[in-house]
N, C-alpha and C positions, 0 to 999 in steps of 0.2 A: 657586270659582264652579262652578256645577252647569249642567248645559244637560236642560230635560224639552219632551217631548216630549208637548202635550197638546192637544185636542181644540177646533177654534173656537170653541166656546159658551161656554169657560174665558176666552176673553180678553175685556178691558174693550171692547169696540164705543164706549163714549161718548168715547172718547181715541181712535177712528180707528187704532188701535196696532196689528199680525199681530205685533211680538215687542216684550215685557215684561219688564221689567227691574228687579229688587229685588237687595237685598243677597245674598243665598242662591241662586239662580238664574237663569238665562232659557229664559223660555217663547215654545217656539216650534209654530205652531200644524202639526197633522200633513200638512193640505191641503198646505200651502206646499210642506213636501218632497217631498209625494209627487206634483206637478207635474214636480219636479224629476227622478224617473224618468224620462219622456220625455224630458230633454233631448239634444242633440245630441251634449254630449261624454259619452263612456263614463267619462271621468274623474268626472264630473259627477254622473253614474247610482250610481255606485259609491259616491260620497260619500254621497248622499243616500240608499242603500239601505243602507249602513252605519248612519248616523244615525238610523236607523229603527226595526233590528233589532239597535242593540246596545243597552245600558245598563249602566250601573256597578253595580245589584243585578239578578242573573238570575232574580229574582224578580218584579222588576217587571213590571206585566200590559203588555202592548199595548194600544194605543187603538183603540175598534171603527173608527175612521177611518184608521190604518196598517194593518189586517188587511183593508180595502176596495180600498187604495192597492197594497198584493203584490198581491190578486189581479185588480187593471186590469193592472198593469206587468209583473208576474211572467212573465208567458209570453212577452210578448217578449225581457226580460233574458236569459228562460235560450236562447233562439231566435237568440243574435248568434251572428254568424260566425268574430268571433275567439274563439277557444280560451283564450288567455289569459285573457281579460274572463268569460268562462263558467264557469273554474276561480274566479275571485277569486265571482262568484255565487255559487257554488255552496259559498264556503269561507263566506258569509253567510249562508248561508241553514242550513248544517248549526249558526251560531248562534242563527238562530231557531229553529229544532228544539228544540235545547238551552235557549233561555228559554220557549218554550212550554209544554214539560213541566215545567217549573221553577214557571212562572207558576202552570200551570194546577194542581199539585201545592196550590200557597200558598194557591188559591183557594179550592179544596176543603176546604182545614186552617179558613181563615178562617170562611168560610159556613158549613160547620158548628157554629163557635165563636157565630157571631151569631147562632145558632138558637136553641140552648142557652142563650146569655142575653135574647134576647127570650121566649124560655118563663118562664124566669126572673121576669123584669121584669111579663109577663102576669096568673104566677101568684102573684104576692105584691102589687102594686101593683093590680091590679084593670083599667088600663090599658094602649093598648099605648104606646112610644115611639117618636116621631116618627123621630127620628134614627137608631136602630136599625135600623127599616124599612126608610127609605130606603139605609142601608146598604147591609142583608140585599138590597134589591131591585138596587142597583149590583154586586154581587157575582155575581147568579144571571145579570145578564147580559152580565157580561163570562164567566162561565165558558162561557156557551151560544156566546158571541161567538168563543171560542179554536176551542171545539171546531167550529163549523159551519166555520172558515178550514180545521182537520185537514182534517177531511171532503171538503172543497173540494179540498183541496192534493192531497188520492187520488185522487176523481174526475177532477182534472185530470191529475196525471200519466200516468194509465191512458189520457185520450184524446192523449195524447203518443206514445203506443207505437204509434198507428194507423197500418196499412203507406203510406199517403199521405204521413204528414209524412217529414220533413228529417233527414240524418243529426244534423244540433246539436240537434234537439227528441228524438231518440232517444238518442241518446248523455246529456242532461242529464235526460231521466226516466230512466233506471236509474240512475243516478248519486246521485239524488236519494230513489229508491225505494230504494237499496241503505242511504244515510242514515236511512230513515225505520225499516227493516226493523231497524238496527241499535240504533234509539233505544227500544227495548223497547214501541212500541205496538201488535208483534201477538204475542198470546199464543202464538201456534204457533211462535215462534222460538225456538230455543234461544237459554240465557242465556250461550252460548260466542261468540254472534257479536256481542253486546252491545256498543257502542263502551264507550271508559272512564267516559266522564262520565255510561252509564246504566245502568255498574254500581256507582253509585252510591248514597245512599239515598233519594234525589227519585227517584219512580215517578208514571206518568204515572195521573191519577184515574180512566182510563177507556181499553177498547180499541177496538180495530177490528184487522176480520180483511181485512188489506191485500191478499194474494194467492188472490182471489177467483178464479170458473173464468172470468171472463172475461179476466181481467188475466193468468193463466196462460197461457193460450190466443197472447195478442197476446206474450207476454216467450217464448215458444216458438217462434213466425213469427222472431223476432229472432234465435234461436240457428241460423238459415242466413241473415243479413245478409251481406252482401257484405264488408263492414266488419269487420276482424276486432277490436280493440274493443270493438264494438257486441257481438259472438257472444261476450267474455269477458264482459263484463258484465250479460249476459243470464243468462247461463249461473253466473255468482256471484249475482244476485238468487233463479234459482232453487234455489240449492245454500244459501241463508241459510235463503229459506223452509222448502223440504221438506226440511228434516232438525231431527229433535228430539231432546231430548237422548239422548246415548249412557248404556244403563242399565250401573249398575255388574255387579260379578259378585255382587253380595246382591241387587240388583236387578231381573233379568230379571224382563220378565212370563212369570206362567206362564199357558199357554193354558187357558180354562174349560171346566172338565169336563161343565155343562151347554152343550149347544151351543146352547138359545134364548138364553143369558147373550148380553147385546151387549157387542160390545168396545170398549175405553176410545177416544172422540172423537178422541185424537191418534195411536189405528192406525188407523181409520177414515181419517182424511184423508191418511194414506201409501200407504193401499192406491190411492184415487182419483187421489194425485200419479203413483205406479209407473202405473196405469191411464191413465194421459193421456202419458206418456212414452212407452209402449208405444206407443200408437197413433201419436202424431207419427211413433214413428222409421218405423213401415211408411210413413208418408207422406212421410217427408224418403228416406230410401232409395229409392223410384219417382222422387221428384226429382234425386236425387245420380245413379242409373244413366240415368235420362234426358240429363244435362244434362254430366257429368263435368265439373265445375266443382269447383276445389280449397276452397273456399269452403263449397260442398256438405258437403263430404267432411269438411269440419274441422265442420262444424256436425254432422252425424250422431255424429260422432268423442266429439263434447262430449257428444249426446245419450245416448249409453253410458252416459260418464263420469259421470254424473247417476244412470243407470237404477242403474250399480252400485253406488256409494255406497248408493241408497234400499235395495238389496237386501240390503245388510251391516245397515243397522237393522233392516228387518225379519225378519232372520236371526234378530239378536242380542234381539230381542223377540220370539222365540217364535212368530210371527205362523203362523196356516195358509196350504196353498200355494189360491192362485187357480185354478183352470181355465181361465178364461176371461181375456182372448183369447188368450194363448199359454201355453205349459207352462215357457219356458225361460227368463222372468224370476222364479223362484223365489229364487235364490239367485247368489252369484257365481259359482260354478263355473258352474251350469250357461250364464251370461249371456257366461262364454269360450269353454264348447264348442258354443253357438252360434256366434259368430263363427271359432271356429277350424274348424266346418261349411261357411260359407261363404265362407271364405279355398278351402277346400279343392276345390268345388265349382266354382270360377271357374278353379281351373287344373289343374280334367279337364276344364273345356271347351277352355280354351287349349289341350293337346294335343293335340286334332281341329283344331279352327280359331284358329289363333291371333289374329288381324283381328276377327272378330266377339266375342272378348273383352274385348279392347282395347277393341274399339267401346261395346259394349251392359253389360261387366260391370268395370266399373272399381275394381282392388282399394283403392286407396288411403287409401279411407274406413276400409273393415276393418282396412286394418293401421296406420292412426293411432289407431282404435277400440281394437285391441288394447294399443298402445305407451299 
């Protein structure tokens, strides 16, 4: 006995019947369950969004009425209080990930199939066919259907990161962006952070560039959260995105000899990620000495640990040095004797006034930065 999952317009209305009953399955309509989101017990939620977003082929499409039903319910599920219930979310939803690119893989295989033979059919029969059509037309929009829910599922997560909401809406969009980032749908990720099932050979039919400057921007505010948590996984969504693969030693780019030559899209967008690190840290650093909060201190600390990694790729690619805005995120070296400048700097003032270093120049940052 099979259990589907299908759409109210599928069921017989002159039999008054929500679930149908044949020999080979039952059909039960998506409305029903996805009601059943809202309910009261969490047990309940969990059943029902399980029943949603699993199936027994990971092929199988979703119905545009379960991809309507995540996005009424979805943002509250991932918004509960308890941790547990949020983890079990969150272990469903990295399987809808996983049948969405699967689906939406099969759909694109198929629609392209039924294109080819309604040309076919066109061009030999003189006709077109009914059936074919209406196929070809049920295909184009469930594939429009997966990807507008993607899209959605971005948009939404990014306004999850908003400094307003809730540690649980913050902690479950990077959690969930860190899933997304790992499922191979944005081409700027290297294929080393790939989870397993999308280093697979189901590839998703289509991208998106997830870590957008605004979405940067907001996962950056997060890497000084109070929450230390929140600042590791702030700090791994950016460590997935901006970094590309490591070139081999046949590999390196080598820098172009004409200097109008533009450089390949994926140094471009390192140079801009190093360029928006830089600038944060001078802004988390006026935060960190202003406020001497150890929370600070570990978020700056992180924001290094970020700058340096990006500086070893674009070492290791050849890349030219920037001028602007500072000289001394070139390279790793020099991104230590920066800081080992201002470790240094803070205790010649501490030997004139000890109190006003303590106060106003707090090493602690630097020397977690360093460690």
């Amino acid at each position: 006995m099979r259990l589907l999952i299908i759409p109210p317009n599928m069921i017989d209305h002159r039999l008054n019947k929500t679930i149908t009953m044949d020999r080979e399955a039952v059909c039960i309509p998506d409305a029903l369950l996805g009601r059943l989101l809202a309910h009261a017990s969490s047990l309940v939620r969990l059943s029902a969004l399980s029943l949603l977003t699993s199936s027994a082929s990971i092929t199988r499409p979703c119905t545009s009425g379960t991809l309507k039903c995540l996005e009424c319910h979805l943002p509250q599920l991932l918004a509960d209080t308890d941790a547990s219930f949020r983890s079990e979310v969150l272990g469903l939803l990295q399987q809808l990930i996983d049948r969405l690119r699967a689906a939406t893989a099969n759909l694109t295989k198929a629609l392209s199939k039924e294109q080819r033979v309604l040309a076919f059919t066109d061009k030999h029969n003189g006709s077109t066919n009914h059936e074919s059509s209406v196929e070809l037309s049920e295909s184009r929009l469930s594939l429009s259907a997966h990807k507008s829910f993607v899209s959605w599922l971005i948009d939404f997560l990014t306004t999850e990161l908003r400094p307003s909401a809730s540690y649980q809406r913050h902690i479950s969009a990077l959690r969930a962006l860190t899933m997304l980032l790992r499922s191979g749908l944005d081409p700027m990720v290297s294929h080393v952070h790939y989870s397993r099932q999308a280093q697979g050979q189901i590839k998703w039919p289509f991208k998106f560039n997830i870590l957008n400057t605004n979405l940067v921007r907001a996962v950056l505010d997060l890497v000084m959260d109070p929450f230390d948590d929140i600042r590791h996984a702030a700090a791994l969504v950016l460590r997935i995105g901006n970094q590309e693969d490591a070139p081999g030693s046949a590999d390196v780019c080598e820098l172009p000899q004409d200097p109008s030559r533009e450089m390949p899209s994926g140094t471009e967008a390192t140079v801009k990620a190093s360029a928006s690190l830089i600038t944060f840290i001078h802004r988390a650093e006026k935060v960190m000495l202003r406020s001497g909060r150890a929370d600070h201190a570990d978020g700056v600390a992180r924001a290094y640990e970020l700058l340096f990694e990006q500086a070893q790729w674009t070492l290791l690619q050849g890349q030219t040095a920037l001028s602007e805005p500072a000289p001394w995120w070139h390279t790793g070296l020099t991104i230590v004797e920066h800081l080992v400048t201002q470790l240094e700097d803070t205790t010649a003032v501490a030997r004139w006034n000890f109190s006003s270093a303590a106060a106003e120049l707090p090493m602690h940052g630097v020397l977690a930065s360093i460690r």
